[in-house]
C-alpha positions as CSV (number, residue, x, y, z in Angstrom):
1,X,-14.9,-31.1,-8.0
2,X,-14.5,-27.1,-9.0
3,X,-12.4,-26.1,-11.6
4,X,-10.4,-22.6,-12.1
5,X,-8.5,-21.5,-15.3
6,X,-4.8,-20.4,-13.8
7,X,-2.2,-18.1,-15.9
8,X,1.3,-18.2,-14.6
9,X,1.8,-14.9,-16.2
10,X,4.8,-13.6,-17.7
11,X,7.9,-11.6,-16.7
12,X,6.2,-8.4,-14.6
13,X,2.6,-9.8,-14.6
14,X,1.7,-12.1,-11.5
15,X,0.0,-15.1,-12.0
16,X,-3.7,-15.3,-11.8
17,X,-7.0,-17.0,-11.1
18,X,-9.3,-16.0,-12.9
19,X,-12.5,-16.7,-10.6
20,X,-10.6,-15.7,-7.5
21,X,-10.1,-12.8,-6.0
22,X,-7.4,-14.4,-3.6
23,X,-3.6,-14.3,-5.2
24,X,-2.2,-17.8,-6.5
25,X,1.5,-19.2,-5.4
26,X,2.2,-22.3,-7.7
27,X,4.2,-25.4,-7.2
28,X,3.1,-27.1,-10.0
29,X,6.6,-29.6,-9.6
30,X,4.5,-31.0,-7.1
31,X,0.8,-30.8,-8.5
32,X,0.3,-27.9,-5.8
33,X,-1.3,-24.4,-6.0
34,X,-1.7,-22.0,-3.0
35,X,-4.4,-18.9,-2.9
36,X,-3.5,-16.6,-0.2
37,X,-5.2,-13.6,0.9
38,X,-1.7,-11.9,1.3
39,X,1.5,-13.3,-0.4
40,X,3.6,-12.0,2.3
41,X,2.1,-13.9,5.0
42,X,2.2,-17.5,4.5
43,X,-0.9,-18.1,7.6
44,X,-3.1,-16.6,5.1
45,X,-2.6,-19.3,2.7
46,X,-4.6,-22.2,1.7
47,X,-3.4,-24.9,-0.1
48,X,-5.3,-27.0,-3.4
49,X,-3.9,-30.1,-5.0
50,X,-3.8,-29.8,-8.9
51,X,-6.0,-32.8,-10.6
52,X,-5.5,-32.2,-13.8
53,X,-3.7,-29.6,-16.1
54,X,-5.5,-29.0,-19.5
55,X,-4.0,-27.0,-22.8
56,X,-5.4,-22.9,-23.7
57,X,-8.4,-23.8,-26.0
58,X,-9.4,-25.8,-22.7
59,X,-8.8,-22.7,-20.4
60,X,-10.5,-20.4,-23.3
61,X,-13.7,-22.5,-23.3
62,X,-14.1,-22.9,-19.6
63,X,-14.2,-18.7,-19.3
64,X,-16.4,-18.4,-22.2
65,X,-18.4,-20.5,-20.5
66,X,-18.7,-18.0,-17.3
C-alpha cells in the first residue's frame, strides 16, 4: 500500500501531491482522489480510492521522512 501527503490548497493555490508530479482532482465525499496528467481532459485521469485520511503532524512526518 503507497502513501502520498495531499493539500487541498486554499483560495488561488491548487491542490497538491506532494510526491506526484501528476495534478490531483478530489472527491473526498466519496473517499475518491483523481491524478490526471491534464485537468482539462478527463481520459488522462486515473482514479485512487482514499484508505485512510490522517491529521498535519501525520502529513508533516511522512515528508520529513522523504
Amino acid at each position: 500500500m503507497a502513501s502520498s501527503v495531499y493539500w487541498s490548497g486554499i483560495p488561488g493555490i491548487d491542490p497538491v501531491l506532494f510526491d506526484s508530479n501528476l495534478h490531483p482532482k478530489p472527491a473526498l465525499e466519496r473517499n475518491t482522489l483523481y491524478l490526471c496528467h491534464d485537468l482539462k481532459n478527463p481520459d488522462t485521469c486515473q482514479k485512487y480510492q482514499i484508505i485512510k485520511q490522517e491529521g498535519f503532524i501525520a502529513a508533516m512526518m511522512k515528508l520529513l521522512q522523504g
